[in-house]
C-alpha positions in Angstrom: -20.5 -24.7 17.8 -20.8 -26.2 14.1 -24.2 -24.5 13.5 -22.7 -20.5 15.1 -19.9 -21.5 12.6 -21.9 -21.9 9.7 -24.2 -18.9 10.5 -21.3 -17.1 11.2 -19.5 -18.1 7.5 -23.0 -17.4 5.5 -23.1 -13.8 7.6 -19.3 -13.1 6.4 -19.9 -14.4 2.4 -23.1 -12.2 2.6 -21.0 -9.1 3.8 -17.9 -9.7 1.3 -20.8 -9.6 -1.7 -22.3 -6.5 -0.6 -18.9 -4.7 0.1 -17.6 -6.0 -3.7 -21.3 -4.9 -4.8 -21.0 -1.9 -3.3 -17.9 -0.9 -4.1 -18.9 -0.9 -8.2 -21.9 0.8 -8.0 -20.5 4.0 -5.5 -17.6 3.6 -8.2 -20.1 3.8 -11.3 -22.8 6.3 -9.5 -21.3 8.5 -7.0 -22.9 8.4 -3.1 -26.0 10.3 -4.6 -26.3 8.4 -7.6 -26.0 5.1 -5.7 -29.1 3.2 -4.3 -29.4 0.3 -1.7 -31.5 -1.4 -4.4 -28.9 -1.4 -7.0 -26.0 -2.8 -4.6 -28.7 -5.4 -3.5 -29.7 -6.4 -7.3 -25.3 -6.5 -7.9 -25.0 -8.6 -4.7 -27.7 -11.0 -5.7 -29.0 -10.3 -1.8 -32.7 -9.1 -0.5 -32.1 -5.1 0.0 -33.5 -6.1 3.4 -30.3 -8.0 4.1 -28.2 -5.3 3.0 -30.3 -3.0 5.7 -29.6 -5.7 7.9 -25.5 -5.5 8.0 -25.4 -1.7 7.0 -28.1 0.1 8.5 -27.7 3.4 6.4 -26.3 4.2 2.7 -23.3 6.6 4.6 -22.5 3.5 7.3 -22.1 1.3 4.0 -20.4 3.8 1.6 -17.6 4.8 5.0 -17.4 1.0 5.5 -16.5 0.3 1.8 -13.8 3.6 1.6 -11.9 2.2 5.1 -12.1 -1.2 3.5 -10.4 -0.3 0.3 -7.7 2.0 2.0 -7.1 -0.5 4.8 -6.5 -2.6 1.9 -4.1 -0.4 0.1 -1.7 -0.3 3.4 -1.4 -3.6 2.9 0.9 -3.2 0.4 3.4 -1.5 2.2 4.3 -4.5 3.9 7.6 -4.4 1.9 8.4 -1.6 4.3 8.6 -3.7 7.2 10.0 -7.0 5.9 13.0 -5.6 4.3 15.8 -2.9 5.4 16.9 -2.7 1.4 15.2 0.4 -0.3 15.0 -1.3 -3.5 13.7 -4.3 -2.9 11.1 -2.4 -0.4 9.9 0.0 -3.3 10.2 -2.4 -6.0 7.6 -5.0 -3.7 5.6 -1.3 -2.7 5.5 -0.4 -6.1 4.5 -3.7 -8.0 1.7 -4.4 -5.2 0.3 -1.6 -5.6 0.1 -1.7 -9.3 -1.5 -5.5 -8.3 -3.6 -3.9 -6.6 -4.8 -0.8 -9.2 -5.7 -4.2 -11.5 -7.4 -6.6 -9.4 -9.9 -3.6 -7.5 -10.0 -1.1 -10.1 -13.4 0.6 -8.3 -11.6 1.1 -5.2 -9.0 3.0 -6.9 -11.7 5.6 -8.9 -14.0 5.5 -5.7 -11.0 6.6 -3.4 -10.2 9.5 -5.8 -13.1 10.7 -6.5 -13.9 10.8 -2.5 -10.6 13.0 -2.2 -11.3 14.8 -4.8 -15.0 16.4 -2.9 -12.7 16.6 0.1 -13.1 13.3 1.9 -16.5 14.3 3.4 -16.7 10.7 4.3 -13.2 10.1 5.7 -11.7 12.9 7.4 -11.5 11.5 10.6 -10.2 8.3 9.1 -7.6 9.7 7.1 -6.3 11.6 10.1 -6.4 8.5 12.7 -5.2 5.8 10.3 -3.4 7.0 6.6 -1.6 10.0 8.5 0.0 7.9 10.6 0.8 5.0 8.1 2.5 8.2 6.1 4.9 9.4 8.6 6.5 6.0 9.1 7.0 5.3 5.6 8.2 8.7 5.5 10.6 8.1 8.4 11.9 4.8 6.8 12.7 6.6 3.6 14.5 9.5 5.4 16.7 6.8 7.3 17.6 5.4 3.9 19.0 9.0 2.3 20.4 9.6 5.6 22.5 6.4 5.6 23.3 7.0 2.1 21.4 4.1 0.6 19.8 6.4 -2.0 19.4 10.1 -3.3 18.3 13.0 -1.4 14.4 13.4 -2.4 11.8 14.3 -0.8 9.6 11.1 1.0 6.3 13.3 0.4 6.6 13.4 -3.4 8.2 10.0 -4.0 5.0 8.4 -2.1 2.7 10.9 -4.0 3.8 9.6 -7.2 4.4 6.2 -6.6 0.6 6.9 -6.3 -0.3 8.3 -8.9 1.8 6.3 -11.6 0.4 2.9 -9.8 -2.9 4.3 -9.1 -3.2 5.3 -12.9 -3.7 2.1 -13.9 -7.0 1.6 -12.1 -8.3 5.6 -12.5 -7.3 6.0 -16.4 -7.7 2.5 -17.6 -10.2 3.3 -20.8 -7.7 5.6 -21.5 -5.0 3.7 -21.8 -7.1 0.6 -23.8 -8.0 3.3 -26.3 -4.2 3.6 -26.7 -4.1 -0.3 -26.8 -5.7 -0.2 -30.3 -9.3 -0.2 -27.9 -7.8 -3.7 -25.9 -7.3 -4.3 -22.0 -3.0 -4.9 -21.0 -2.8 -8.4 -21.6 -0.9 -10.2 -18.7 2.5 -9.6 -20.4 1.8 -6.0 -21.1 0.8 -5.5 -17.6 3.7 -7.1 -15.9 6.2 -4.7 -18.6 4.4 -1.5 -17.1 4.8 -2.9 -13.4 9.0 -3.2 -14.9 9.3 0.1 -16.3 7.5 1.8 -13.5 9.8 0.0 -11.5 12.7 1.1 -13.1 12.2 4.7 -14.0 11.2 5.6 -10.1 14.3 3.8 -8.9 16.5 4.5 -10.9 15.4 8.1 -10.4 16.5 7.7 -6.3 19.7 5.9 -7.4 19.0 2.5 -7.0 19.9 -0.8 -8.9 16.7 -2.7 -9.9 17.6 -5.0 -12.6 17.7 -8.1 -9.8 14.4 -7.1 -8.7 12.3 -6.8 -11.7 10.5 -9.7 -14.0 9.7 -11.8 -10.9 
């Protein structure tokens, strides 16, 4: 049992480094541009044992896109531990922002996938996202309906909670050019997470002061 538990550990660390390899170089290169040897050379494994756990460039590129948008879900955990629009967004919001920050490749190599038309992922997007969608959709509409915040439209507040979070990750040499040439130091990057915060909130009619500078 020991010796399965150890093979098993070393099999698991040897897939995490080729997902985080991989994930940078699809990111950096594009699915054409990409190679098996440079996600090896990144993961500081054989390109044999890359072959080994992903048997094709597609099985590992549709491995790494599900693993980075099965991540992103994650964030919407907010959703389901609390019944208060505010403090739900406010934790959606800031997560996801988290998140734009600590995997900025995921974030580029997700949009630029949608942007060719998730040749990759159209199944998944349909079987897993779409679904994920209409219950945070659903929630929302239960929260106007009860009068716990404006009338707006679920689709667009999602979409641009999005795209403001997702910004961060997608445009971030743009906005350190803007930082006199500097990455948000830790301060700077909590402020944006506040003032995203607050301008989408307050923008639905809710009260986020409490929430904010956690």
């Amino acid at each position: 049992m020991p010796k399965s538990s150890g093979k098993e550990k070393i099999r698991k660390a040897n897939i995490n480094r080729i997902l985080v390899a991989a994930e940078q170089v699809f990111a950096n290169s594009g699915f054409k541009g990409a190679t098996m040897d440079a996600i090896a050379n990144l993961a500081g494994v054989p390109k044999a044992n890359v072959h080994y756990y992903f048997a094709t460039k597609a099985a590992l590129y549709h491995r790494v896109i599900e693993d980075v948008c099965d991540h992103w879900l994650l964030a919407a955990l907010p959703f389901d531990q609390s019944d208060d629009p505010a403090t739900a967004l406010a934790g959606y919001i800031c997560a996801k922002m988290d998140q734009a920050r600590q995997r900025p490749f995921g974030s580029r190599l997700w949009a630029m996938e949608i942007i060719r038309g998730a040749p990759a992922i159209k199944g998944y997007l349909h079987t897993q996202l779409k679904p994920w969608f209409e219950a945070r959709t659903k929630k929302l509409d239960s929260w106007i309906a009860t009068g716990k915040m404006h009338a707006v439209d679920p689709h667009a507040l999602l979409y641009m909670i999005w795209a403001s979070t997702q910004h961060y990750a997608d445009f971030s040499h743009q906005i350190n050019v803007l930082n006199d040439d500097q990455d948000l130091s830790d301060e700077q990057f909590s402020h944006a997470k506040d003032q995203v915060c607050q301008i989408i909130l307050t923008g639905v009619g809710l009260q986020v002061d409490h929430l904010v500078r956690k």
